[in-house]
C-alpha positions, 0 to 999 in steps of 0.5 A: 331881296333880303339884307342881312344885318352882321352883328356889331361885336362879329368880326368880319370873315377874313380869308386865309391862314395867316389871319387865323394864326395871328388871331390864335396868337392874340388870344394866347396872350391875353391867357392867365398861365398858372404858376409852378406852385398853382400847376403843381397843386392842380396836378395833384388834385388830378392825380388824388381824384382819378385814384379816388374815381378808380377805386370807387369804380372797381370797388364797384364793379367787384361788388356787383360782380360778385353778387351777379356770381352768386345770384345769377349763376349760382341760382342763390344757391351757394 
């Protein structure tokens, strides 16, 4: 018969929900929440960098759509 060791830092399995919400919320605490300014600057930092992404992208898109155009459809031929 074969033993299986649990490893020293595994927490043993507890059952139920009630462990499991007390675990989240043990967790939750030990969380460093940012401050209003650090969420504020954080936000914006999103903001800038999903438009920046999206013009990137359609830029992009335009371009190689248009070269399809006029290659592809066009046989180069305008």
């Amino acid at each position: 018969m074969a033993v299986t060791a649990r490893k020293r830092d595994e927490p043993a399995a507890r059952q139920g929900i009630g462990p499991f919400l007390r675990d989240v919320y043990d967790e939750l605490r030990k969380v460093v929440w940012p401050t209003g300014p650090e969420l504020y600057r954080y936000t914006l930092v999103v903001i800038f960098t999903v438009i920046v992404l999206g013009i990137f992208i359609g830029g992009t898109d335009y371009v190689l759509a248009e070269a399809a155009k006029r290659t592809i459809y066009n046989n180069g031929v305008h």
